[in-house]
C-alpha positions in Angstrom: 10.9 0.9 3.4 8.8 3.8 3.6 6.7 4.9 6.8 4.0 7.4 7.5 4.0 8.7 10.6 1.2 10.5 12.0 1.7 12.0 15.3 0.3 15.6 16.9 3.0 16.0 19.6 5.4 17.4 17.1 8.9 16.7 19.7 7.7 13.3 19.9 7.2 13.1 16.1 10.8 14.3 15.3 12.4 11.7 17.5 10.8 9.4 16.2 11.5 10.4 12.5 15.6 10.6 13.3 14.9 7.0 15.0 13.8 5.8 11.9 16.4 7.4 9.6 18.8 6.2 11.3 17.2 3.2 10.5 17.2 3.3 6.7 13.6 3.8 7.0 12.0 6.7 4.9 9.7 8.7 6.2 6.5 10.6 5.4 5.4 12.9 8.6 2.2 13.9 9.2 0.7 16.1 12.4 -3.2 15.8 12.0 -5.7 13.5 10.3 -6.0 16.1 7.5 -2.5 15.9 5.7 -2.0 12.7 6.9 -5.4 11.9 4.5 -3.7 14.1 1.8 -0.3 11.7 1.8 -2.3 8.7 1.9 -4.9 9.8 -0.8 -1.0 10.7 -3.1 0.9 8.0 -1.5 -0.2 4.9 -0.1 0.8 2.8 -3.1 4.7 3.8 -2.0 3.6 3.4 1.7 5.1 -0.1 3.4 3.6 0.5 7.0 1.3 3.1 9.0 2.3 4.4 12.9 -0.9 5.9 13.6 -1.4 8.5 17.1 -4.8 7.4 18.4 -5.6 11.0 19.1 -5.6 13.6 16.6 -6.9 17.1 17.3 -9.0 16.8 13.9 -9.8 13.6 13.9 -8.1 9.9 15.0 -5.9 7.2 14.0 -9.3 4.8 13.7 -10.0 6.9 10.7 -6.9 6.8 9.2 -6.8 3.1 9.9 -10.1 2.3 8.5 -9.0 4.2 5.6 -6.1 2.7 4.6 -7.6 -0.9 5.1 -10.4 -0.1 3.0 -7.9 0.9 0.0 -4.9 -1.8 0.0 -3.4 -4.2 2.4 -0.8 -2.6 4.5 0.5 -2.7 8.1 -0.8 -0.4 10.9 0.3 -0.4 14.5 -0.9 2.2 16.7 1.0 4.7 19.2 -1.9 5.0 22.2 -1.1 6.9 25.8 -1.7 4.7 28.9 -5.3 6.0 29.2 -6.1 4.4 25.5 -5.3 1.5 25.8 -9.0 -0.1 26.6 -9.8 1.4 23.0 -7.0 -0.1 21.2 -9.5 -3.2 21.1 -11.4 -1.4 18.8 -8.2 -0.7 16.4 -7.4 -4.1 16.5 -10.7 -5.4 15.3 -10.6 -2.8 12.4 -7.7 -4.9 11.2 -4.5 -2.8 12.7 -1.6 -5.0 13.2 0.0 -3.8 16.5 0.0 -1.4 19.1 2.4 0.4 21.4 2.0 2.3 24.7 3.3 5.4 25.1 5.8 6.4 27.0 7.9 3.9 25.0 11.4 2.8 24.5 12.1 3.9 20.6 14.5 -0.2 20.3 10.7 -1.7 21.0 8.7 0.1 19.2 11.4 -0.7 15.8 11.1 -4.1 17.6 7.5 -4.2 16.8 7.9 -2.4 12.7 10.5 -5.3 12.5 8.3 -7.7 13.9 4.9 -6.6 11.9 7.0 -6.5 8.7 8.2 -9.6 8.7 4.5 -11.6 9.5 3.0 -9.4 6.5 5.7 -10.7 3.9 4.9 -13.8 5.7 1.8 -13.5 4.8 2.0 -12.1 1.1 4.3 -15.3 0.3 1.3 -17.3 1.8 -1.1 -15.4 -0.4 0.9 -16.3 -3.9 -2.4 -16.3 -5.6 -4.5 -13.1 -6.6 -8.0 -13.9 -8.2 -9.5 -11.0 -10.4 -12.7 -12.0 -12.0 -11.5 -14.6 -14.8 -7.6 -13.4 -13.9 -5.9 -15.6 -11.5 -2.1 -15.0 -10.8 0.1 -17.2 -9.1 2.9 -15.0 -7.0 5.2 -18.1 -6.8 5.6 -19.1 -10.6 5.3 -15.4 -11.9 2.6 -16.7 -14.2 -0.8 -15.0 -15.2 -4.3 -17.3 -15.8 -7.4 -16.3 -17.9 -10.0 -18.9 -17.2 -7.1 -21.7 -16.1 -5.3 -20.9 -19.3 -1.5 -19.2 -18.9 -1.5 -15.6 -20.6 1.9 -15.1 -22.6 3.0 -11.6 -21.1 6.1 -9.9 -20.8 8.2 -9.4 -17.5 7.3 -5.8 -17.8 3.5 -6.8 -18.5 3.5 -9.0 -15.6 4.5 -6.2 -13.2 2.8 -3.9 -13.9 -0.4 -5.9 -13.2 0.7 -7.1 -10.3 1.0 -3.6 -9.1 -3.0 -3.4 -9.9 -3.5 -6.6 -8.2 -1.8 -6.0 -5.2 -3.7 -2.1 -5.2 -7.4 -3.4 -5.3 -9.8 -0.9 -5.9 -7.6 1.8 -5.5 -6.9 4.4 -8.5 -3.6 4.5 -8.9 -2.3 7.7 -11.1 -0.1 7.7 -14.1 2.8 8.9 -12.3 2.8 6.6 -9.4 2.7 3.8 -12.4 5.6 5.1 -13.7 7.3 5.5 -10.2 7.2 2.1 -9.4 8.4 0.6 -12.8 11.5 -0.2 -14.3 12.4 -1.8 -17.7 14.5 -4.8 -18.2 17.2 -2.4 -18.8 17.3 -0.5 -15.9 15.7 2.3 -17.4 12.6 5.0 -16.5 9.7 3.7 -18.7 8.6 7.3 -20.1 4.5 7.6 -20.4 4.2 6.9 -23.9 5.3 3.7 -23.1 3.1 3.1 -20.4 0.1 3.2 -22.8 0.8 1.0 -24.8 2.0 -1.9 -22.0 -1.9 -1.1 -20.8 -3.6 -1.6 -24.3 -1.2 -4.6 -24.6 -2.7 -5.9 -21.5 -6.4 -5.3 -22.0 -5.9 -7.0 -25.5 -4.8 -10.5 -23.2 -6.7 -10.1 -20.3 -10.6 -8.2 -20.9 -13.1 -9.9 -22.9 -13.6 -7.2 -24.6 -10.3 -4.4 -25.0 -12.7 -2.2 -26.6 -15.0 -2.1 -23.0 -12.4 -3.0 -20.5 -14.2 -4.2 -17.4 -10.5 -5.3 -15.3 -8.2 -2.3 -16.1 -10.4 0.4 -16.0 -9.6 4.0 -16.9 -10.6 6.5 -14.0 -11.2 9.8 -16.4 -8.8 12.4 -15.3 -7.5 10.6 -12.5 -5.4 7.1 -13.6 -6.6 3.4 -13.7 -8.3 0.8 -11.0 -8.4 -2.7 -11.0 -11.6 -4.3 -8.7 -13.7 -2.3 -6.8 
């Protein structure tokens, strides 16, 4: 599990990273709005769950929130002083997922991650199907639809949409593509191969492979799925 962890008060952020080691949990650390953009502009694909600082001294964890809801489904709680805590309202209704007051004890606040973690897989296995235009696939029987008829696709195929479907809208770079599959064997699939398990998909899945309307190619950057 990998967090990002944006807090200013830099003691406070380094106890709270060793917390979290300690806890098997990876860690991406982040003192400002601006970096903390940066690793979620590169990252947020590898990025499980967001601890936000309300205050940031360019900017605020509302941004950051809003911004990481707009691009793909993850959890966000929010680390607020006292004074805050009237405002966390506002958070909340931007869809984060928790909050914690600060000064705070560091067993609640990996009470809360555990907590949070556990109702958003609750929630994925809930949401087992994923509608993309004419696409439908259903989570539970590892199956892919085009217009309520089952696409034949590899394990390998399947994946690697699914890592599109569950990344809406968001362009998601060569690399990170890479980083996140595995073949059957256990091995790195190298970039060459990645190409062709994308045309092999657009031949199943667009109308037209030629003009691909559901995998598109972002020139320069990677590829999208939705918008």
């Amino acid at each position: 599990m990998k967090i990002l962890l944006v807090e200013d008060d830099k003691t406070i952020a380094t106890g709270l990273e060793y917390s979290l080691q300690s806890e098997k949990y990876e860690t991406i650390t982040c003192f400002n709005a601006k970096t903390a953009k940066r690793a979620l502009e590169d990252q947020l694909i590898d990025i499980d769950l967001c601890l936000f600082d309300l205050s940031l001294p360019d900017g605020s964890g509302y941004e950051l929130c809003e911004y990481v809801k707009r691009k793909a489904d993850k959890p966000v709680i929010f680390l607020t002083a006292l004074d805050d805590e009237v405002n966390v309202v506002m958070g909340l209704d931007m869809g984060a997922d928790d909050y914690i007051t600060k000064p705070f004890r560091i067993r609640e606040l990996l009470s809360r991650i555990k907590s949070v973690l556990r109702r958003y897989n609750k929630q994925l296995q809930n949401n087992s199907l994923i509608e993309i235009d004419s696409i439908r696939i259903n989570t539970l029987e590892g199956k892919i639809y085009k217009r309520n008829e089952e696409v034949m696709v590899t394990a390998l195929e399947y994946r690697l949409f699914l890592i599109f479907a569950n990344n809406i809208g968001q362009v998601l770079t060569r690399s990170q593509l890479l980083e996140k599959i595995w073949d059957v064997a256990g091995d790195f699939v190298n970039d060459n191969t990645l190409t062709v398990y994308i045309k092999r998909l657009r031949e199943k899945l667009e109308d037209d492979p030629q003009k691909p309307t559901i995998i598109k190619t972002i020139r320069g950057l990677g590829y999208k799925v939705g918008d």
